[in-house]
C-alpha positions in Angstrom: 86.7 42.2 105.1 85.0 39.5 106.9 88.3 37.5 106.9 89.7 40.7 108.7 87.0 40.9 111.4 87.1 37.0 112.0 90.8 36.8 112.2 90.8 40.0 114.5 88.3 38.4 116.4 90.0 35.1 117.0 93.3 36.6 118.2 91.8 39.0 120.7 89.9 35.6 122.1 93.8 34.1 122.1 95.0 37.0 123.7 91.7 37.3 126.3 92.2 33.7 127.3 95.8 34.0 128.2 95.0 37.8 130.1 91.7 35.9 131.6 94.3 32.9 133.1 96.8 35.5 134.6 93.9 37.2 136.6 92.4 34.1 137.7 95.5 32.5 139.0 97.2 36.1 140.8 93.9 36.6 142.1 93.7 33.3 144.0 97.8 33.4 144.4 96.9 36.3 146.4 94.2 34.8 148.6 95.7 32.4 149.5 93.5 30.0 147.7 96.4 28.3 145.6 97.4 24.8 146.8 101.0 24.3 147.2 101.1 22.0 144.0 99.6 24.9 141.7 102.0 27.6 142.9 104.6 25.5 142.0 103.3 24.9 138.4 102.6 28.4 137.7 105.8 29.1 135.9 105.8 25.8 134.3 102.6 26.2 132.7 103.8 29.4 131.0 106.9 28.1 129.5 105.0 24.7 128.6 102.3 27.1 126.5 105.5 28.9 125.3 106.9 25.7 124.1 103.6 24.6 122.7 103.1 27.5 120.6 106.6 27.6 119.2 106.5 24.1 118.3 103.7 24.3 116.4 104.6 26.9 114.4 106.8 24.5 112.9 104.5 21.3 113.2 101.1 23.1 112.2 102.0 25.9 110.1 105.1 25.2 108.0 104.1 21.3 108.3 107.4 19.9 109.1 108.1 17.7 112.3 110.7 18.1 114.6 111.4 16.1 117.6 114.7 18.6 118.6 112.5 21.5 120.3 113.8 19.7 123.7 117.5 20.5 122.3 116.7 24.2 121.7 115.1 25.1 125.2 118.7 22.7 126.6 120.4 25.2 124.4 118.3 28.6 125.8 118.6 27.5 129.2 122.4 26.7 130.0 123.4 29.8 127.9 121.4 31.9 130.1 122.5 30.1 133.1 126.3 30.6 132.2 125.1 34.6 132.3 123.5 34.6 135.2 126.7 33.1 136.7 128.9 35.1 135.5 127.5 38.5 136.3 126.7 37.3 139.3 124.1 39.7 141.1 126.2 42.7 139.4 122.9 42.9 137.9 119.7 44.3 138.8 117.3 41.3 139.1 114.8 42.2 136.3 117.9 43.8 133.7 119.5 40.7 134.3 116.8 38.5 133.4 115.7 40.7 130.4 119.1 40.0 128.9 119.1 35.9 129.9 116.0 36.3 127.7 117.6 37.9 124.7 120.8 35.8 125.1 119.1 32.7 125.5 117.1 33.2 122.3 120.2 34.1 120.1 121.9 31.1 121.2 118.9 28.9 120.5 118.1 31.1 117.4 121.7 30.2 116.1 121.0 26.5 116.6 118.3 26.4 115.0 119.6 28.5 111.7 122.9 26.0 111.8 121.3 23.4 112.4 118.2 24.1 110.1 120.2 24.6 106.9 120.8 21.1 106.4 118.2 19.4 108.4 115.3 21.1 106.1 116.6 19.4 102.8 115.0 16.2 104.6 111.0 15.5 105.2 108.9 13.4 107.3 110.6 10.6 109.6 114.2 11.3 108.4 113.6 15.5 109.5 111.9 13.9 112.8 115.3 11.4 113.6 117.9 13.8 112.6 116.4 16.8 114.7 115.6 14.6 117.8 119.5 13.3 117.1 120.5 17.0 117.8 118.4 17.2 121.0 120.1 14.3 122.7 124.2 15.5 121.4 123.3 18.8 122.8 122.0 17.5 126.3 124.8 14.7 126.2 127.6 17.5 125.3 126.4 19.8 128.2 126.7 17.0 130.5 130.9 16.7 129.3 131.6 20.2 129.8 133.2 22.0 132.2 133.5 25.4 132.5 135.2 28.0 135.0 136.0 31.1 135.0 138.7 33.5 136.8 140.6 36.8 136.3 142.5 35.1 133.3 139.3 34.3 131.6 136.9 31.3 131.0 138.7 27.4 131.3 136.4 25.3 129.5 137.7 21.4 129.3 135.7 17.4 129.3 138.2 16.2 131.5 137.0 17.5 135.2 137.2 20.3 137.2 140.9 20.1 137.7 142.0 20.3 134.4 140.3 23.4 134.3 143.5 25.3 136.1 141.8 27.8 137.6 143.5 30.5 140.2 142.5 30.4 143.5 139.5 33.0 143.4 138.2 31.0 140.1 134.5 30.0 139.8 133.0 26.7 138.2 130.3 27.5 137.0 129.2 24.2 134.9 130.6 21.1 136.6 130.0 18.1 133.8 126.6 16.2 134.4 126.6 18.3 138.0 125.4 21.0 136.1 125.1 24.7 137.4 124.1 25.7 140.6 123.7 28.7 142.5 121.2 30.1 139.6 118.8 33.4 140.9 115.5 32.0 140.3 114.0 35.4 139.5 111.7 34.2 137.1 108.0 34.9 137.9 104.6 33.7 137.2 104.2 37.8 135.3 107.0 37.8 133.6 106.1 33.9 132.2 102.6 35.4 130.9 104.1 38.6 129.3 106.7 36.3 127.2 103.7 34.4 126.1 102.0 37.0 125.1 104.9 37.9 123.4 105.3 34.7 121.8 101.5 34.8 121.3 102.1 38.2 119.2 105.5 37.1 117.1 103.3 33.8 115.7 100.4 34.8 115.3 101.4 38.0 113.3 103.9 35.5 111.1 101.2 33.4 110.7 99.3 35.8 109.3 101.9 37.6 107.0 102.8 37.8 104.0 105.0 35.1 104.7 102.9 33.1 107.1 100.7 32.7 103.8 104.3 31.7 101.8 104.9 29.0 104.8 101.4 27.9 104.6 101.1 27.0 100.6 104.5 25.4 100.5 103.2 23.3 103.7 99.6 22.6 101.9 101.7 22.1 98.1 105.8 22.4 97.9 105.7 21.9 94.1 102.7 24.6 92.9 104.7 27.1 95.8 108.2 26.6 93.9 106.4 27.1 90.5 105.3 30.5 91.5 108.9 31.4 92.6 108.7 31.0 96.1 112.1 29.8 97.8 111.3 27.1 100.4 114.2 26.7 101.8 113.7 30.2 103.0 110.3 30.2 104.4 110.9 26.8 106.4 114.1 28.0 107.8 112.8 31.0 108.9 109.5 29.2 110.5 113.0 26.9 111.9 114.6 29.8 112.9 111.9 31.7 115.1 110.5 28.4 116.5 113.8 27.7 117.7 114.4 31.3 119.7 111.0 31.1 121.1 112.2 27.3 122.5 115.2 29.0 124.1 112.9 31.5 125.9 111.2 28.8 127.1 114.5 27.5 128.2 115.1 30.8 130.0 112.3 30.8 132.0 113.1 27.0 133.2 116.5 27.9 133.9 115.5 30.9 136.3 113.0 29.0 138.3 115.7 26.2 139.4 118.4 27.1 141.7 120.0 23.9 140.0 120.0 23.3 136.2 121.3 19.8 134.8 120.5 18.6 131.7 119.1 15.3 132.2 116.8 12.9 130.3 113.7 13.7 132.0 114.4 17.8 131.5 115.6 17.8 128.2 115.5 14.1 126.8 113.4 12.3 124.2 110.5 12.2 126.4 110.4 15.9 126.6 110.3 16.8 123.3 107.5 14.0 122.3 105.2 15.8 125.2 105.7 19.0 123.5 104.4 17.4 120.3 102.0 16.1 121.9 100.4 19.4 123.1 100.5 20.5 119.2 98.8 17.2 118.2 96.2 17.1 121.1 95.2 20.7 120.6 95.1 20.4 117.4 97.8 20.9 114.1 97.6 24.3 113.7 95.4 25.5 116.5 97.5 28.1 118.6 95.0 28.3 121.3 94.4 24.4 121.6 98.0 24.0 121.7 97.8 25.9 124.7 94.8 24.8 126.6 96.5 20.8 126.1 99.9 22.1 127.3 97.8 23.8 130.5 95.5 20.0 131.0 98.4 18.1 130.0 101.1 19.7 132.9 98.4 19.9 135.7 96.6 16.6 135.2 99.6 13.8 136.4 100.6 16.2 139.4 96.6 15.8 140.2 96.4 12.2 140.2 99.8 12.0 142.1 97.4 10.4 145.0 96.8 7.4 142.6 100.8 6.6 142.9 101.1 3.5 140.3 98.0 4.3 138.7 98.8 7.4 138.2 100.3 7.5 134.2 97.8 4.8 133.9 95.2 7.3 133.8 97.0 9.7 132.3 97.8 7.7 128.9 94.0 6.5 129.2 92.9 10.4 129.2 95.2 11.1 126.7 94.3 8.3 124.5 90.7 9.1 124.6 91.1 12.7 123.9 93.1 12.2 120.8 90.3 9.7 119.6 87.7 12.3 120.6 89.8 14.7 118.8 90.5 13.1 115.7 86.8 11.2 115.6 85.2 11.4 112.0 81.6 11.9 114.0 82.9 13.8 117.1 84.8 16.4 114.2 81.4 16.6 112.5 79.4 16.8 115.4 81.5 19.8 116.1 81.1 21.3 112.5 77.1 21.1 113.2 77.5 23.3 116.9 79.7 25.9 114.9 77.5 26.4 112.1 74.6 26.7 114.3 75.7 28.9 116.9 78.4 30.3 115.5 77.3 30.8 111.7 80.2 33.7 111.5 82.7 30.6 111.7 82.4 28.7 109.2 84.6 25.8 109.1 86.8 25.2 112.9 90.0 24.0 113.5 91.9 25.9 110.2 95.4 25.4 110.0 97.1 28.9 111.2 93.8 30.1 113.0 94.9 31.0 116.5 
C-alpha cells in the first residue's frame, strides 16, 4: 500500500511540474515578459522533454542503448510534412495537425518495430552502432528523394525534379536535400505540453505495468527473466516500439514549427541523438522527471550564453561536465541519500530506476 501512495505521489509531482511550467511560461507569454529568445524555445523545449522521456524508456527502463532516436523523430517529421503538403489547408488547422500526429507516430512506430526485430538480438556498443547507422541512412535517404505529386498521383524519383514528369499543375513537395517547404507551422506552445503529458501518461503507466515490471527484470537479469518464461524479445521490442512513436511525435511537433524542414546533420545527425542521450544520462537513467528538467537546462543554457560567442560551448561542456560529476559523485549521491532520509523519511532510497 505504501508503494501505491509513493508511486501515486511521485507521478502527480511529474505531472504538477510539467502543469506548473505551462502556467509559468503562458503567464509571462501573455505579459509580455518573455524575451524574444524564450518565445522562440517554447515549442522546442516541449519536444526536447518529449524526446527525453521516450528515449529513456529505452535507455533507463528496458536498459538498452540506442543512438537512432534522431532517425525516428527524421522519420515522424517528413511523414507528417509530406501530409501537411498534400492536403494542403483542405484541412482545418487543429484536425490537420491531430492526424500529422497520429501519422507521424505510425510511420516512426513502423521503424522502430522493422527495425527493432533484428537490432534487439544485439547488446551494448554493437545495439548503439547499428541503431545510430539507421539514423544517418534515414536522414541521408531523405536527402535523395524527390517527391511530387499531380492529378496522376505521387512521382517519387533520386534523380531531380525533372525526372519526376509531373503535369503542369504538379506540386514538389520534397526537393532532395532542399527539403519541404511551404509547411503550416501550426504547432503551439499548448498543444507541445498536452503531447507531453501524453507522453508523460503512456510511460509512466508502462513503466508501471505489468509489463513495465517484465521490461524492468529482464533489464536488471536477462537470464533469471527467460527462466521464468518471460519472452525478451517481446518486452524490448515493445519498450522499441513505443519509444520510437513517441520519437516521431517529437518529430511532428519539429516539423510544424518550421516553415522549412530539411534533414540535415545538425537536425537530425549524430550530434542530435548523442544530446538526447545526454538528457537521459544527466537526469539520471531511469529518472523521468530528471530527464526532463536536463532536457529544459540543457536547450535554454547555450542560447543564454550566446553573448559569450567562442566561449560559448566552452562553458557549456564545462557545466555539463561538472554536473555529470556532481551527478554521478560517490559523496554528492550519498550526501543526497542523507537529505532524503531526513526530510523525506517516506522516500527511502532516490533516483530508482522507473520512478518518474
Amino acid at each position: 500500500m505504501k508503494t501505491g501512495s509513493k508511486t501515486l505521489r511521485s507521478n502527480i509531482i511529474t505531472y504538477g511540474l510539467v502543469v506548473v511550467f505551462y502556467i509559468v511560461m503562458q503567464g509571462l507569454y501573455m505579459t509580455d515578459n518573455l524575451s524574444s529568445l524564450m518565445e522562440g524555445l517554447m515549442v522546442p523545449l516541449c519536444y526536447y522533454m518529449i524526446l527525453a522521456v521516450s528515449l529513456n524508456l529505452v535507455v533507463g527502463i528496458s536498459g538498452e542503448l540506442s543512438l537512432g532516436h534522431a532517425g525516428f523523430m527524421c522519420v515522424g517529421a517528413f511523414s507528417s510534412a509530406v501530409f501537411a503538403r498534400l492536403v494542403d489547408e483542405k484541412i482545418p488547422g487543429m484536425a490537420e495537425i491531430i492526424i500529422a500526429i497520429l501519422i507521424g507516430a505510425a510511420f516512426a512506430a513502423i521503424f522502430g518495430f522493422l527495425i527493432g526485430i533484428p537490432v534487439l538480438r544485439l547488446k551494448g556498443d554493437y545495439l548503439a552502432i547499428v541503431t545510430l547507422a539507421f539514423g544517418e541512412i534515414i536522414k541521408n535517404l531523405i536527402n535523395a528523394v524527390y517527391l511530387g505529386v499531380d492529378a496522376n498521383g505521387l512521382h517519387v524519383s533520386l534523380k531531380d525534379t525533372k525526372s519526376l514528369n509531373l503535369l503542369e499543375d504538379g506540386d514538389i513537395i520534397i526537393k532532395g536535400a532542399q527539403g519541404i517547404g511551404k509547411l503550416p507551422r501550426n504547432a503551439t506552445f499548448t498543444i507541445g505540453i498536452i503531447l507531453l503529458l501524453i507522453t508523460l501518461f503512456i510511460v509512466i503507466n508502462l513503466v508501471n505495468s505489468r509489463q513495465g515490471r517484465a521490461i524492468m527484470s529482464i533489464r536488471d537479469n536477462r537470464i533469471a527473466a527467460e527462466s521464468i518464461g518471460l519472452s525478451v524479445s517481446k518486452y524490448k521490442l515493445t519498450a522499441f516500439v513505443i519509444s520510437a512513436a513517441l520519437a516521431g511525435v517529437a518529430g511532428v511537433l519539429y516539423s510544424h514549427n518550421l516553415a522549412n524542414l530539411q534533414a540535415t546533420s545538425k537536425n537530425f545527425g549524430y550530434n542530435q541523438s548523442i544530446m538526447i542521450l545526454v538528457f537521459v544520462v544527466l537526469g539520471g537513467i531511469g529518472n523521468i522527471r530528471g530527464s526532463m528538467i536536463a532536457a529544459v537546462i540543457l536547450t535554454i543554457l547555450p542560447e543564454k550564453l550566446r553573448f559569450l560567442n567562442d566561449y560559448r560551448m566552452l562553458i557549456y561542456a564545462i557545466v555539463l561536465i561538472a554536473m555529470m560529476i556532481l551527478n554521478s559523485a560517490p559523496k554528492v549521491v550519498a550526501w543526497r541519500k542523507v537529505m532524503a532520509e531526513k526530510y523525506f523519511p517516506h522516500k527511502g532510497k532516490i533516483n530508482e530506476p522507473g520512478e518518474a
